[in-house]
C-alpha positions in Angstrom: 105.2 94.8 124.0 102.1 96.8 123.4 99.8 94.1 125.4 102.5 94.1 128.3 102.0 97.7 128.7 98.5 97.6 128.7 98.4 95.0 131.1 100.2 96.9 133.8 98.6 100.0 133.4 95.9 98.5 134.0 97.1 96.6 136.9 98.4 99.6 138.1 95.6 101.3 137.5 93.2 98.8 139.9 96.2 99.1 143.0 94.6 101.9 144.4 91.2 100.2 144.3 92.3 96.7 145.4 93.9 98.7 149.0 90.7 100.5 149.3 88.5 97.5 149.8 90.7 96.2 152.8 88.1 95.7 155.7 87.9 98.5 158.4 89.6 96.9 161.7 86.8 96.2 164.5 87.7 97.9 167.5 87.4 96.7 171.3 85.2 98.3 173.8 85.9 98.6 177.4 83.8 96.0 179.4 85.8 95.5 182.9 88.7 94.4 184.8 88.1 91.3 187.3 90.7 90.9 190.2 90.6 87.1 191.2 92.3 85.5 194.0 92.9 81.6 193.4 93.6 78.8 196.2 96.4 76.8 195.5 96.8 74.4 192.7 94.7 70.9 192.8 96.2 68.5 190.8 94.6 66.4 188.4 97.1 64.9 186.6 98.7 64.4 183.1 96.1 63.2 180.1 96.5 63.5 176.2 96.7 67.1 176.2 98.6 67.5 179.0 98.9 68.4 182.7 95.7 69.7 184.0 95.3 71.3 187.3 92.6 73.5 189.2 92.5 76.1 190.6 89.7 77.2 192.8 88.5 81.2 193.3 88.6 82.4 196.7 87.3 85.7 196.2 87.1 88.2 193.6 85.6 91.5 192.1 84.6 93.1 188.8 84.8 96.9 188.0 83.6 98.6 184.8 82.1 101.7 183.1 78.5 99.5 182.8 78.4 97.3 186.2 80.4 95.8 189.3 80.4 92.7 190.9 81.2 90.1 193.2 83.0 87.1 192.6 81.9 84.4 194.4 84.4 81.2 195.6 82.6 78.8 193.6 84.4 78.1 190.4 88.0 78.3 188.8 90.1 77.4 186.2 90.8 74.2 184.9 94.0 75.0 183.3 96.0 72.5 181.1 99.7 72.8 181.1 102.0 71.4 178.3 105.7 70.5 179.8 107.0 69.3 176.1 105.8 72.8 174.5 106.0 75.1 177.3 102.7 76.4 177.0 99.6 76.6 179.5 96.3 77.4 178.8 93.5 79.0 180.6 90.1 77.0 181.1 87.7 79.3 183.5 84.3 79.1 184.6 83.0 81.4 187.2 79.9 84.2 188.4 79.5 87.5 188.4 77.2 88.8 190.9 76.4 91.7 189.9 75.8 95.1 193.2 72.4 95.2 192.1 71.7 91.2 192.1 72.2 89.7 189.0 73.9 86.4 188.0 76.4 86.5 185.2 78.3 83.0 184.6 81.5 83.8 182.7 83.8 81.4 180.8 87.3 81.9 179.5 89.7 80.2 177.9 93.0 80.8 176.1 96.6 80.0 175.6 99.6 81.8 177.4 101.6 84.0 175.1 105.2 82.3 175.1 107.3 85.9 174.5 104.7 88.0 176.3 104.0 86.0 179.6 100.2 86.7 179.5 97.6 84.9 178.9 94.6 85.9 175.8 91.4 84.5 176.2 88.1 84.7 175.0 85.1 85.6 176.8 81.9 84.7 176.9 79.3 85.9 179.3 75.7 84.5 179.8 72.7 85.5 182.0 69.1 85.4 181.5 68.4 88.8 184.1 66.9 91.3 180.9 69.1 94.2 183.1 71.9 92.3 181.4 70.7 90.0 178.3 73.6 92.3 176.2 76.1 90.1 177.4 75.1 87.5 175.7 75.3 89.2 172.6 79.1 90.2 171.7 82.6 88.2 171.6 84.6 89.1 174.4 88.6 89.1 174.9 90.3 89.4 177.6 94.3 89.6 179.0 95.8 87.7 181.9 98.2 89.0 183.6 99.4 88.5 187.6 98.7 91.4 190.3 100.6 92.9 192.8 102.9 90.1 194.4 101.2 87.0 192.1 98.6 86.9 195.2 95.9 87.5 192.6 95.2 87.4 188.9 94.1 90.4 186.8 91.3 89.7 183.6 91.3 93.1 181.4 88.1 92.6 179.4 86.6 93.6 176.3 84.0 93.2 173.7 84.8 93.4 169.7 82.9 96.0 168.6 82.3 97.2 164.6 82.6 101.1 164.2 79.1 102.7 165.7 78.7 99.9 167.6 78.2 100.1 171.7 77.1 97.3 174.8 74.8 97.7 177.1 73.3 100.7 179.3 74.9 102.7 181.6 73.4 101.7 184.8 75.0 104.1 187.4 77.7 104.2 189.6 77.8 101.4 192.3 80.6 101.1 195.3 80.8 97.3 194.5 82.4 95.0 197.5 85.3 93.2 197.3 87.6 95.8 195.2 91.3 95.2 195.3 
């Protein structure tokens, strides 16, 4: 009896230590929004993982705190629908050209959320321009969701970030084209 008591005070003892060592949660940093418009489906047909179809960019534009951009229509998103499962997922590669010049390709990819009807995908950006070389140095998330009407799509982006930690340089306020 003695030992058992001992045992849980000591137990009890070491619960307030065990919860403090839970990790602090990262937190997510405000990169952009990207509106993109997309040309009608291209199918390519069913394969092991599914039905995979493309869809081309028309047009789009990227708005945040650090930069704007163009979209240009080269690019799109190979996405890979599963009819058995219900699920589709998001396969994207595209540019950013940024107001001032730049070249940022972008990639994307990530599965639509059944209950929530949006899609989460990671980012990755990539550019050699030294303006820009941050982007190639954080993990990027982003949420899909349709705009106004389902004539476009709408990318809310960010960067996990570790408390302290920021992206990139302020780089002024530009009037970007293309803004929907």
């Amino acid at each position: 009896m003695k030992l058992f008591l001992t045992i849980t005070t000591l137990l009890l003892t070491a619960l307030p230590a065990i919860e403090a060592t839970t990790p602090i949660a990262p937190t997510l940093s405000y990169i952009g929004t990207a509106n993109i418009t997309l040309s009608p489906p291209i199918p390519i047909g069913p394969g092991p993982r599914g039905n995979r179809n493309f869809f081309p960019i028309t047009d789009g534009s990227f708005t945040g705190p650090l930069f704007t951009a163009s979209i240009p229509h080269y690019g799109g998103d190979w996405s890979l629908g599963d009819p058995i499962a219900g699920t589709f997922y998001v396969d994207a590669r595209y540019q950013l050209l940024t107001d001032d010049g730049a070249n940022i390709y972008v990639e994307a990819n990530g599965p639509q959320q059944p209950e929530e009807g949006v899609v989460h995908t990671r980012v990755k950006f990539e550019t050699g321009d030294a303006r820009y070389y941050w982007v190639n140095n954080f993990v990027g998330v982003g949420i899909v969701t349709p705009g106004e009407g389902n004539e476009y799509i709408v990318v809310e982006m960010w960067a996990v970030s570790t408390q302290g930690e920021t992206h990139g340089k302020r780089k002024g306020k530009g009037k970007g084209k293309g803004r929907k």
